[in-house]
N, C-alpha and C positions, 0 to 999 in steps of 0.2 A: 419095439413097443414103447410106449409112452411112459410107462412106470422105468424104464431102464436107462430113457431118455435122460427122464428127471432124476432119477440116481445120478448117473454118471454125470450131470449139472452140476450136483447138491457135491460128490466127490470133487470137481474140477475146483469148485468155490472155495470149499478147504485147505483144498491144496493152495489157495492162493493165500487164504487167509493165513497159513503155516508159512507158506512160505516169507510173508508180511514179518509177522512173529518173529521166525527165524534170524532174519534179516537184525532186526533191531537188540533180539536179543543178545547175538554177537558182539554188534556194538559194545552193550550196556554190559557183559561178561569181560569184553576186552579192558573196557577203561575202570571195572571195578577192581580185575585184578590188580593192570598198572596200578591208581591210587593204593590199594590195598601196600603194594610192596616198595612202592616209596615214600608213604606217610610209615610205615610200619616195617618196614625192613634197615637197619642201621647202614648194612653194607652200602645200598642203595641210595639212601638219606646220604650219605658220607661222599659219595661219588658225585651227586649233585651240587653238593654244596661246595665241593672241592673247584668247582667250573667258576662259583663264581666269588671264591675268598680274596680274588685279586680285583675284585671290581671297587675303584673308589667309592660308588653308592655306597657300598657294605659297611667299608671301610671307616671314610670321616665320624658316620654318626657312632660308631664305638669307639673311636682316637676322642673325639669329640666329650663323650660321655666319662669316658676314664680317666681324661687330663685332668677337669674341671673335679671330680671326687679323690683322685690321689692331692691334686693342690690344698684341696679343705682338709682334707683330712690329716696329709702333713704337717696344715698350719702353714704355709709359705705365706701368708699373711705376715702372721705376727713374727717369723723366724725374720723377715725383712724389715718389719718397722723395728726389732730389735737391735739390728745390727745397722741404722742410718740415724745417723747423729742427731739432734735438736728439730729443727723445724724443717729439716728433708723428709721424718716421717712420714709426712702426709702424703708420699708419692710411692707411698705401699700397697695401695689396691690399685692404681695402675702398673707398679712395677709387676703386682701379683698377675695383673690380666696378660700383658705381654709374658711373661715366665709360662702361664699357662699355653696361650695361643704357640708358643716354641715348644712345649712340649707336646700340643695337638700335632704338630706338622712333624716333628721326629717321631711320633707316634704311626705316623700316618707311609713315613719312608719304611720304618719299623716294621711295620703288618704285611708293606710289600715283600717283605724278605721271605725266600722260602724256607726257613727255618721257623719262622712264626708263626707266618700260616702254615706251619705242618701240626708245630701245637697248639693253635686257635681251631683247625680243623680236626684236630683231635680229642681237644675239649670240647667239641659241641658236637661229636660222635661217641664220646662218652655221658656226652647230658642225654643226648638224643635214645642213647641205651636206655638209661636210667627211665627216664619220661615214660619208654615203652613199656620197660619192667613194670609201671607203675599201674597204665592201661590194663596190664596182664595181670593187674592185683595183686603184685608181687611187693608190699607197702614197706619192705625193708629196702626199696631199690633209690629211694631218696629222700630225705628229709625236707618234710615244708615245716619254714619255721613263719610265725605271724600270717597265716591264710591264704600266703602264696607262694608259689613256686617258683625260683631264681636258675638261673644259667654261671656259671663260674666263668669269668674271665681273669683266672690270677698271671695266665700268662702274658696277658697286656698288660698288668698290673706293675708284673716286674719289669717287664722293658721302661714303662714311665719313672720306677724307681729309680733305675739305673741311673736314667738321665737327668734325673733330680740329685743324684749324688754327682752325676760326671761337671753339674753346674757350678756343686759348692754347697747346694740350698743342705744337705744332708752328708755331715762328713765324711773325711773318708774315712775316718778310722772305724765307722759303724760297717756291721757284717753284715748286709742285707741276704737273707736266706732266699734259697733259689725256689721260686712261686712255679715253678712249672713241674714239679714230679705228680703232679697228679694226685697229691692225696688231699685228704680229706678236710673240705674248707675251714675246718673248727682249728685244724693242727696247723698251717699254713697261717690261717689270724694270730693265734697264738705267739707263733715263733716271730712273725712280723711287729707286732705289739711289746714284744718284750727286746727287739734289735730297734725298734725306733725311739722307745718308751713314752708310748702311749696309748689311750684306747681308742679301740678300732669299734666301729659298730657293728653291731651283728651282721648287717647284710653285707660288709663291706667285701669289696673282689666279687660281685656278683651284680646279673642285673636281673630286675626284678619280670618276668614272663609272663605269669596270668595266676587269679587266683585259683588257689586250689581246689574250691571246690569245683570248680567246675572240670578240672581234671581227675576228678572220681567219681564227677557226675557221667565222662566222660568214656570209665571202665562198661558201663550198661551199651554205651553204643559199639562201641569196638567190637565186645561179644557179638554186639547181631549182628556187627558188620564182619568179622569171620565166616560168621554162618550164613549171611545171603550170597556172598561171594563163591560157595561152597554151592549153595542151592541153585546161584546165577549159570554156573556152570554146566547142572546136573540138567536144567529148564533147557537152556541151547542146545547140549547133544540130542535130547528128546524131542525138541524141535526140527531139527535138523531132519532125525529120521520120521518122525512124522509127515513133513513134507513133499520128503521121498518115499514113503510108502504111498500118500496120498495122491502124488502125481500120475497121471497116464503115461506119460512120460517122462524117464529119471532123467535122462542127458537133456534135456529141456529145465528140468526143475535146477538142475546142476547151474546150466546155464544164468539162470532166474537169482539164486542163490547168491552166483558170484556177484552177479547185475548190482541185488539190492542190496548185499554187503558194501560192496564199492560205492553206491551212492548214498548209504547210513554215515559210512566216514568221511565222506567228500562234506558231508554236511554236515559233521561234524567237527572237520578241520577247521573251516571259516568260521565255526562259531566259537574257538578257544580263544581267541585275539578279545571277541568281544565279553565273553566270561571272566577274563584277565583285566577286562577296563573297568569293567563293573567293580569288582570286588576291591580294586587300589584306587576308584573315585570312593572308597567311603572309608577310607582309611585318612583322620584330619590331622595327625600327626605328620610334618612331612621328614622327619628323621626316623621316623617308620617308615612310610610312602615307599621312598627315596630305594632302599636294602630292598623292600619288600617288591619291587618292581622287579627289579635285577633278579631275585630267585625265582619271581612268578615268572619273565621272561626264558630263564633256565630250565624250567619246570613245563613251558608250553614248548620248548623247543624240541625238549626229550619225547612229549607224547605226539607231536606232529612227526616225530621220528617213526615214532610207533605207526602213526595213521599210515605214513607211507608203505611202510612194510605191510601192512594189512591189505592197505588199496591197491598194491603190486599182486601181493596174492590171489585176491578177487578175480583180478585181472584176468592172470593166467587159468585159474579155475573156469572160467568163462572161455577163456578164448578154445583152451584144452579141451572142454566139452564141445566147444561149436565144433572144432576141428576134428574130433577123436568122429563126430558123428559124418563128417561130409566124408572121410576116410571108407568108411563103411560103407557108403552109399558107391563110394568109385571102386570098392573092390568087387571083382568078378562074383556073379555068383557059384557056387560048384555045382549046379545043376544045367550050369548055361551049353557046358560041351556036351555033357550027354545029350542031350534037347538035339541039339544039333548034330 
C-alpha cells in the first residue's frame, strides 16, 4: 500500500540522514578527545614534546633568548670595560656581543645534550602541570606575578652560567648554586642574587607566555570543553544506534558506517597540513614561527597517526560486513536437502 510505501521512504531517508550524522560525528568525537588529552593531559603533552626538544628550531630561539638576558644581567658589559685598560675600553660592546654569540652556540651544543633536555623537558612538564592545575581552578597551582604568566627556564640558566664562569667573566671562587632542583623561582633568584651579588629581576629565569588573564578567562572554556567531549561521545553512540535501528538493512548500514567514517577522516587527513599553514602564516614573530612549526608539525604527525588507525578500522568494518554478508548467501540452506 501507498501509506507503507512512503513510511518505509521517510525510514530509509533517516536512516541515511543518521547515518550522515554518524559518520561526522565520529569524526568530531575522535579529534575532540585526541585534542582534549594532549592539550590537557601532561603525560601526553610531555611525550610530544620530548619528539621534538632536539630540534634546532626549538632550540636557537631559547639559546638565543637566555644568552643575550644572563649577558645583561651579569653585566659582561661593564665587568669587561672594567678589566681593559685606557682607551681599549671601547671594544666592550663588541667584546660583549662575541662573549654572547659563544655563549649562544655552547648553549645551543648544551640543549643537545640528554641530560638537559631531560631537565628542560621536565621543566616544561612541570609548567605544563601547573598551567593545567590552573585551567582546573586550582589558583595555588602557580603564581602570576605582573599580569602574566611565565615558564622557568633556570636549567638553561645554569648551563649559560657555567660557562660564563668556565670563560673567567665570573670567578671561580663564586659558588654558583645548582638552578636545576626544581624549586621554587623565588628561592633559586634569591640564592643566585646573593652568589653573584646582585639584583636579579623579578621575571628573571623565566620567559614570559601570555597574559594571565586570559588564562582564567580560559578556566570558562576548558569546563565546556570537558563536558562537550563527554556529550561528543554520548551524541555518537546514539548515533550509531539510531542508524542501525533505522536501517532495513544492519550489514548494509554497517557497511555505509564504515564507508562514511573512512571518507570523514580521509578528508580530514588532507586538511591538517593546511590548518597547520594557516595558523603559523599569522604567527609575525619568526623566533616563535620557527619552535612553533616544529611542534605543530609533531602535533599533525601524532593525529595523522591516529587518522590512520581509524581509516584502517573503517576499512575492515566495511570490508567484514560486505564479507560476513556474501558468507551467508554461499552457505547452504538447511532446508535445501529436505526439499530434495
Amino acid at each position: 500500500p501507498a501509506p507503507a510505501r512512503r513510511s518505509s521512504g521517510i525510514r530509509r531517508f533517516l536512516a541515511i540522514v543518521a547515518l550522515v550524522l554518524a559518520s561526522l560525528a565520529i569524526l568530531t568525537s575522535t579529534l575532540a578527545v585526541w585534542t582534549h588529552q594532549v592539550a590537557l593531559n601532561t603525560d601526553r603533552f610531555t611525550a610530544l614534546v620530548t619528539n621534538v626538544a632536539t630540534e634546532p628550531t626549538l632550540i636557537e630561539p631559547i639559546s638565543s633568548r637566555v644568552s643575550a638576558r644572563v649577558v645583561e644581567v651579569v653585566g659582561v658589559e661593564a665587568r669587561i670595560a672594567e678589566a681593559l685598560p685606557g682607551p681599549t675600553k671601547a671594544l666592550a660592546p663588541a667584546l660583549t656581543v662575541a662573549i654572547r654569540d659563544a655563549i649562544d652556540r655552547r648553549l645551543q651544543v648544551a640543549l643537545a645534550d640528554p641530560r638537559v633536555q631531560a631537565g628542560l623537558v621536565k621543566t616544561l612538564s612541570f609548567t605544563h602541570q601547573r598551567v593545567v592545575n590552573v585551567l582546573r581552578n586550582d589558583v595555588d597551582a602557580m603564581t602570576i606575578e605582573d599580569g602574566y604568566v611565565y615558564v622557568d627556564v633556570w636549567t638553561i640558566v645554569d648551563t649559560a652560567l657555567t660557562e660564563l664562569q668556565a670563560i673567567g667573566l665570573i670567578p671561580a671562587d663564586v659558588q654558583l648554586p645548582d638552578l636545576s632542583t626544581g624549586e621554587p623561582p623565588a628561592i633559586l633568584s634569591g640564592r643566585l642574587a646573593t652568589a653573584l651579588g646582585v639584583t636579579l629581576p623579578a621575571d628573571f629565569g623565566t620567559i614570559k607566555l601570555m597574559p594571565a588573564d586570559r588564562l582564567v578567562a580560559a578556566q570558562r572554556y576548558v569546563r565546556i570543553f570537558d563536558i562537550a567531549v563527554i556529550v561528543l561521545l554520548i551524541v555518537t553512540v546514539l548515533l550509531v544506534l539510531l542508524a542501525l535501528w533505522l536501517a532495513p538493512n544492519r550489514r548494509w548500514m554497517l557497511i555505509g558506517l564504515g564507508i562514511g567514517t573512512f571518507i570523514a577522516f580521509l578528508v580530514a587527513r588532507f586538511s591538517i597540513g593546511m590548518i597547520r599553514d594557516a595558523v603559523i602564516e599569522g604567527v609575525a614573530d619568526p623566533d616563535v614561527a620557527r619552535p612553533l612549526r616544529s611542534v605543530a608539525d609533531t602535533v599533525c604527525e601524532d593525529l595523522r597517526s591516529l587518522t590512520v588507525i581509524v581509516l584502517i578500522g573503517a576499512a575492515i568494518l566495511a570490508i567484514a560486513s560486505f564479507a560476513w554478508g556474501w558468507r551467508s548467501r554461499l552457505r547452504p540452506s538447511p532446508n535445501a536437502g529436505a526439499s530434495e
